[in-house]
Backbone as a chain_set.jsonl record, in Angstrom:
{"seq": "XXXXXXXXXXXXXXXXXXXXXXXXXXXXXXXXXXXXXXXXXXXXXXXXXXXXXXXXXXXXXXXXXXXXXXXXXXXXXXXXXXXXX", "coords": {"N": [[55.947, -122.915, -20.096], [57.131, -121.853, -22.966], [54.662, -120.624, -24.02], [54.35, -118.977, -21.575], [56.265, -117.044, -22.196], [55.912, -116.461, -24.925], [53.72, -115.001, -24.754], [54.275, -112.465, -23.374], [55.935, -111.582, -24.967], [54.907, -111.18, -27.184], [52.534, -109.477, -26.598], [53.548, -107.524, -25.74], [54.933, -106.618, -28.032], [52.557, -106.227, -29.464], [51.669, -103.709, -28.101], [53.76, -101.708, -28.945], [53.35, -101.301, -31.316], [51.726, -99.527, -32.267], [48.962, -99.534, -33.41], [46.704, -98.428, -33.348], [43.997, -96.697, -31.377], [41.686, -98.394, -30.556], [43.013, -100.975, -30.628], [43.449, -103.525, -27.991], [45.533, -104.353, -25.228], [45.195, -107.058, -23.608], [46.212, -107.56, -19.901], [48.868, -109.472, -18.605], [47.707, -112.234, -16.816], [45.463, -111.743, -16.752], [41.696, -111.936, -16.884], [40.501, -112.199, -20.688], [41.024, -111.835, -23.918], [44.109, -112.103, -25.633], [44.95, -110.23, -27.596], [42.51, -107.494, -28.228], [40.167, -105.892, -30.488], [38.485, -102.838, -29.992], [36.49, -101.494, -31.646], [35.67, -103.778, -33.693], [34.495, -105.956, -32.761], [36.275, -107.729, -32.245], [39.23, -110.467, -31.878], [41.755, -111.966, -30.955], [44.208, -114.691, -29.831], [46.917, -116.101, -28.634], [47.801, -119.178, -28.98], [47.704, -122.958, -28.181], [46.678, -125.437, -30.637], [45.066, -127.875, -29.09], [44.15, -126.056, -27.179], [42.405, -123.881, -28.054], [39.588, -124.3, -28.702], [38.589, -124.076, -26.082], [39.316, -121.042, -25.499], [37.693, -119.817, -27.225], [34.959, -120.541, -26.197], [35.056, -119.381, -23.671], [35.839, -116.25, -24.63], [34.481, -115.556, -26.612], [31.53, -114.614, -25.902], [31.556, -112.41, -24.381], [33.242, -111.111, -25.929], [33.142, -111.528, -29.17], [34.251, -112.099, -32.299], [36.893, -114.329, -32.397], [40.266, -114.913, -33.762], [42.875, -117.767, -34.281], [45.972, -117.186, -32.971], [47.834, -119.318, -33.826], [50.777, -121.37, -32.095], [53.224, -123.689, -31.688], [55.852, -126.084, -30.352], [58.263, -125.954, -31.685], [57.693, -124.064, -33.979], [56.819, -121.103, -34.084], [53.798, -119.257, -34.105], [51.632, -120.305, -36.203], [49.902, -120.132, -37.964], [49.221, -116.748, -38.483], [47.324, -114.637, -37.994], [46.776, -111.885, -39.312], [46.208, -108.815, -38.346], [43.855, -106.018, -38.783], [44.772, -103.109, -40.059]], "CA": [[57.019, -121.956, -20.102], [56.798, -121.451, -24.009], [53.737, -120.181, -24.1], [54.548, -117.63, -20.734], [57.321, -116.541, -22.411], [55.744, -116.155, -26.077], [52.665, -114.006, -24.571], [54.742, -111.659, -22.928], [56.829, -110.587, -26.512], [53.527, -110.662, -28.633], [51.552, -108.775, -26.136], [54.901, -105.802, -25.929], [55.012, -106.164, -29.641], [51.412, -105.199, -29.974], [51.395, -102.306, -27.601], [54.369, -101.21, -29.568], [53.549, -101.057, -32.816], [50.866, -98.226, -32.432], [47.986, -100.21, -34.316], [45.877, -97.28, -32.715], [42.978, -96.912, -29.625], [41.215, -99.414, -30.463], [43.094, -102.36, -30.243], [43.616, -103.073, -26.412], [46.371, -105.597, -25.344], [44.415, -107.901, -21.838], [47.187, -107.141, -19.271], [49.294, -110.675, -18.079], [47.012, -113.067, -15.735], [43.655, -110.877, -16.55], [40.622, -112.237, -18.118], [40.714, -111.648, -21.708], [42.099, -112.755, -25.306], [45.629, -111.225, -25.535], [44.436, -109.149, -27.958], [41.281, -107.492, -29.365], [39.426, -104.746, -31.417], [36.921, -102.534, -29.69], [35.433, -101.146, -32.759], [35.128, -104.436, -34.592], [34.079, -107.174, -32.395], [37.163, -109.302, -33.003], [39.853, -110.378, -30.732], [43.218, -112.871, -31.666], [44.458, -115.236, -29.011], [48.184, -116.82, -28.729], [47.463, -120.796, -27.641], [47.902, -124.063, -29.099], [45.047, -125.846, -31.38], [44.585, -127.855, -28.632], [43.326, -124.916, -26.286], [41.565, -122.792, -28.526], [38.119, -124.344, -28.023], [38.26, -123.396, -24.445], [39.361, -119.791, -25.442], [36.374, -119.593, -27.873], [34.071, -120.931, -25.096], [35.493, -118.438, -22.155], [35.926, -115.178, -24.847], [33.348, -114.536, -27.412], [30.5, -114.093, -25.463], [31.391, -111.028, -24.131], [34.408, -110.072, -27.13], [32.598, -111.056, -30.487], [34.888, -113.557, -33.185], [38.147, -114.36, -32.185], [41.067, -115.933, -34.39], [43.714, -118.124, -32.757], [47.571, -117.415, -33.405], [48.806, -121.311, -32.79], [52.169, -122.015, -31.851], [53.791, -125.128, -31.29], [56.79, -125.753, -29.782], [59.231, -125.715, -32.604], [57.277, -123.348, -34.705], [55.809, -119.96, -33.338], [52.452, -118.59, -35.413], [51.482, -121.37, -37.12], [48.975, -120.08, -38.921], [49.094, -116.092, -38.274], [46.219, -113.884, -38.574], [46.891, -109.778, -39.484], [45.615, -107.407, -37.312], [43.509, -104.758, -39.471], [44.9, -101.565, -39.589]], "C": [[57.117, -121.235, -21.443], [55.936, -120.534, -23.944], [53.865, -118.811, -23.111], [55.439, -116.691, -21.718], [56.711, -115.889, -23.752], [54.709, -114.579, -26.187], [53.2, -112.846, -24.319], [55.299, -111.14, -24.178], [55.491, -110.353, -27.166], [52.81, -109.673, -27.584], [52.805, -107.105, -26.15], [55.079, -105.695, -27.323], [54.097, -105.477, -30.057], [51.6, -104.068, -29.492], [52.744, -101.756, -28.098], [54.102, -100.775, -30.783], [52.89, -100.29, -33.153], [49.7, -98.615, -33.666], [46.89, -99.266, -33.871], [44.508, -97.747, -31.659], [42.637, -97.939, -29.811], [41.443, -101.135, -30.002], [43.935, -101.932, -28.829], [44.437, -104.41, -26.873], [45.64, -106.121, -23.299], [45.87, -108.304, -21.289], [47.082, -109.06, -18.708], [48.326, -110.99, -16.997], [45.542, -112.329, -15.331], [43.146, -111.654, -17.091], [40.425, -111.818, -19.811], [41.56, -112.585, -22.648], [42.846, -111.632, -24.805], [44.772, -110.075, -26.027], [42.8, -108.557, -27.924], [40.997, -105.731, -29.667], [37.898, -103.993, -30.741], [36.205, -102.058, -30.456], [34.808, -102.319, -33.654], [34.437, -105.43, -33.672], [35.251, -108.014, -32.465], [38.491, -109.092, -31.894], [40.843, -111.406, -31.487], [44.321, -113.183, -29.727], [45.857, -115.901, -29.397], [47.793, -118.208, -27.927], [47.952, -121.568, -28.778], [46.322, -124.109, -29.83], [44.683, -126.92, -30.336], [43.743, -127.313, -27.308], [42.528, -123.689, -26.921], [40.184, -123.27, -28.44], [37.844, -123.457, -26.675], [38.362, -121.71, -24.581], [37.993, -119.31, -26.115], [35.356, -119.197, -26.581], [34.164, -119.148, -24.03], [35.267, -116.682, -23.272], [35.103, -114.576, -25.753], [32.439, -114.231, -26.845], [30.518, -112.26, -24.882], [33.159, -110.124, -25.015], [34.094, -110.126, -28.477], [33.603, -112.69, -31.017], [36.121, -113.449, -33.028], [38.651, -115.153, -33.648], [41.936, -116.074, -33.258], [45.062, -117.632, -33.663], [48.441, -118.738, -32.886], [50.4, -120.721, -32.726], [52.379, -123.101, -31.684], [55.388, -124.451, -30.571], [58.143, -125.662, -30.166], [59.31, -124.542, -33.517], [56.252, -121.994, -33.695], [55.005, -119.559, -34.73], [52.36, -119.266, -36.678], [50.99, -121.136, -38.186], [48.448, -118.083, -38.478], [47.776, -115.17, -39.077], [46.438, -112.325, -37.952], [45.667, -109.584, -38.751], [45.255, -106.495, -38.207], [43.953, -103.937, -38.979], [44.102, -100.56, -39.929]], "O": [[57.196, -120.011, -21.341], [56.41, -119.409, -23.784], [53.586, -117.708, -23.581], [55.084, -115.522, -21.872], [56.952, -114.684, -23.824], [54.725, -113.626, -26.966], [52.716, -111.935, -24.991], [54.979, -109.966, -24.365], [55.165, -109.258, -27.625], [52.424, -108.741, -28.29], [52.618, -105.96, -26.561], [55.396, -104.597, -27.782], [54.22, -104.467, -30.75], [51.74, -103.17, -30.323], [52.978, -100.92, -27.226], [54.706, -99.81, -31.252], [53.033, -99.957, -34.33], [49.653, -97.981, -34.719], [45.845, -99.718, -34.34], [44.185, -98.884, -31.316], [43.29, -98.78, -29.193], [40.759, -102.012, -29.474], [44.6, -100.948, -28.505], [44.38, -105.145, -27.859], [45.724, -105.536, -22.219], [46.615, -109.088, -21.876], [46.085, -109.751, -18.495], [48.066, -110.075, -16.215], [44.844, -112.29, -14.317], [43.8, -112.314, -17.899], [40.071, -110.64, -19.86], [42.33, -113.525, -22.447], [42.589, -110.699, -24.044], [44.125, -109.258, -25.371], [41.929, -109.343, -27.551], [41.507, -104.725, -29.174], [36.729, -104.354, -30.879], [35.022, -102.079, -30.117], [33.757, -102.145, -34.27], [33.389, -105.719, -34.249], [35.038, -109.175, -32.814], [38.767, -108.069, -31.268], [40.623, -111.609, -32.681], [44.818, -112.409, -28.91], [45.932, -116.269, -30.569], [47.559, -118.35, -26.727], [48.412, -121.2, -29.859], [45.329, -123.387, -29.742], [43.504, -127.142, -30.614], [42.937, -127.944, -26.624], [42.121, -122.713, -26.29], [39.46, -122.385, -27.983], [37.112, -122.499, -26.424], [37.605, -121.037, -23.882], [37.283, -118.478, -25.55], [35.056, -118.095, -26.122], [33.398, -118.192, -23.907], [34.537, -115.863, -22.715], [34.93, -113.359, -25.811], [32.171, -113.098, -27.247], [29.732, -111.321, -25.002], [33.811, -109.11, -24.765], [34.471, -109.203, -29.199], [33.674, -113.798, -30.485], [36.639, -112.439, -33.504], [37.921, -115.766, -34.427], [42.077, -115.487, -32.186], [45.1, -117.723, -34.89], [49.268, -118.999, -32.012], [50.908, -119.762, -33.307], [51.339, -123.714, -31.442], [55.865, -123.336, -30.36], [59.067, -125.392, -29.398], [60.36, -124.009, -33.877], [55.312, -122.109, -32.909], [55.37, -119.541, -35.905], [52.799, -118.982, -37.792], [51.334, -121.64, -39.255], [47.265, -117.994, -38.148], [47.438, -115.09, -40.258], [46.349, -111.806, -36.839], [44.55, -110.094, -38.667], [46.233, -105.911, -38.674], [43.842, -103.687, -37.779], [44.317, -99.428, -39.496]]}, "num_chains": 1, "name": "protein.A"}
């Protein structure tokens, strides 16, 4: 429920904030990291640390080098990683 709930604000935050074309936001219950970068290769996932292997696994091959944005369940963005502008 966390996690539904967390994706949905970070993914309307990105497509708000006008970070320009490139970065795409992977629409609720699609294939895809939340985010990523079509000019760089690079993509940024909202999960725990224990589900980011599996996102690795399932999204670089065809998105390049992800980072993760952890959460927990007390703490949101554990360990946040900027979005180049």
């Amino acid at each position: 429920m966390v996690g539904g709930q967390l994706d949905k604000f970070f993914k309307e935050e990105v497509l708000a904030s006008g970070l320009g074309d490139s970065i795409q936001v992977t629409p609720r219950y699609k294939f895809g990291p939340d985010v990523f970068d079509t000019n760089t290769g690079k993509w940024w996932d909202v999960t725990t640390p224990g589900q980011w292997a599996g996102h690795v696994r399932k999204y670089t091959p065809g998105y390049g080098t992800g980072s993760p944005l952890f959460y927990g369940r007390t703490n949101f963005f554990v360990n946040p990683m900027p979005i180049a502008q």
